[in-house]
N, C-alpha and C positions, 0 to 999 in steps of 0.2 A: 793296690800296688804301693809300696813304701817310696816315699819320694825322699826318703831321705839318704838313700844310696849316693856315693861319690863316684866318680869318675874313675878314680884309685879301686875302690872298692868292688866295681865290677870289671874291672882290670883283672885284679886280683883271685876273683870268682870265675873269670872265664879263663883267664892260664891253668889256673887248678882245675878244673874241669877238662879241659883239652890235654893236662902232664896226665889225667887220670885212665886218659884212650891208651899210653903207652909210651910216650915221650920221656922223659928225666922233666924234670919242671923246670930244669937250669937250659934246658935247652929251647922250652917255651918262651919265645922274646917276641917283642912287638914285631919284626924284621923278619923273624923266622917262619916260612912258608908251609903251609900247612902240610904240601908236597912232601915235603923236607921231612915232616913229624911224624908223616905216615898216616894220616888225617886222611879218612876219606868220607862218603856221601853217608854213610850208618852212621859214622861219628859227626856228622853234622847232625843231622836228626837228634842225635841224641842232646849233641847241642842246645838244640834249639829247645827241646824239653827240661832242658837243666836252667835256660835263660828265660823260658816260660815261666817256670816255677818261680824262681829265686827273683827274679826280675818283674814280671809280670807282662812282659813283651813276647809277643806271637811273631815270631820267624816262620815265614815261609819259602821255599825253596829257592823261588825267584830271589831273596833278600839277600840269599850269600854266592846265589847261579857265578858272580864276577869274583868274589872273595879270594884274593891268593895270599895273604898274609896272617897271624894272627893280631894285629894292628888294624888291620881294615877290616876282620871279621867286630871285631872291637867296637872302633867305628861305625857301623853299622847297628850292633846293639844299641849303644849309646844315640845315636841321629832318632831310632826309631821308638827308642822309648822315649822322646823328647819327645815328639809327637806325636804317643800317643797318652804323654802327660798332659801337652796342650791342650787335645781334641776333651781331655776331662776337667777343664776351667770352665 
């Protein structure tokens, strides 16, 4: 897993990702509900295997079961690859 990802950088990779299900990318914002985008449980999965890949972090269903935002989907990538950067020191 590359630790040398930014915070901006998977920002950046997870809007593009999520504008890719069907949204305009202008309308993918931190505040913008995944509801809102059209986003549903297929396109988390797939998510999750776009964030697996590129990221190296494993999402499991339960990681995003509360997620209404793409901000706290965000979030949650970010929290969980920190630990499980940690869990590899």
């Amino acid at each position: 897993m590359s630790e040398t990802k930014t915070r901006e950088e998977i920002t950046e990779g997870i809007c593009d990702a999520l504008a890719s299900f069907g949204p305009d990318r202008d309308q993918v914002t931190l505040d913008a509900t995944l509801a809102d985008l059209d986003i549903d449980s297929l396109d988390l999965v797939e998510l999750a295997q776009i964030v697996d890949e590129q990221y190296g972090v494993r999402l499991e269903a339960i990681d995003l079961k509360d997620v209404e935002t793409v901000g706290q989907a965000i979030d949650v990538v970010i929290a969980k690859r920190e630990r499980t950067l940690a869990g590899q020191a």
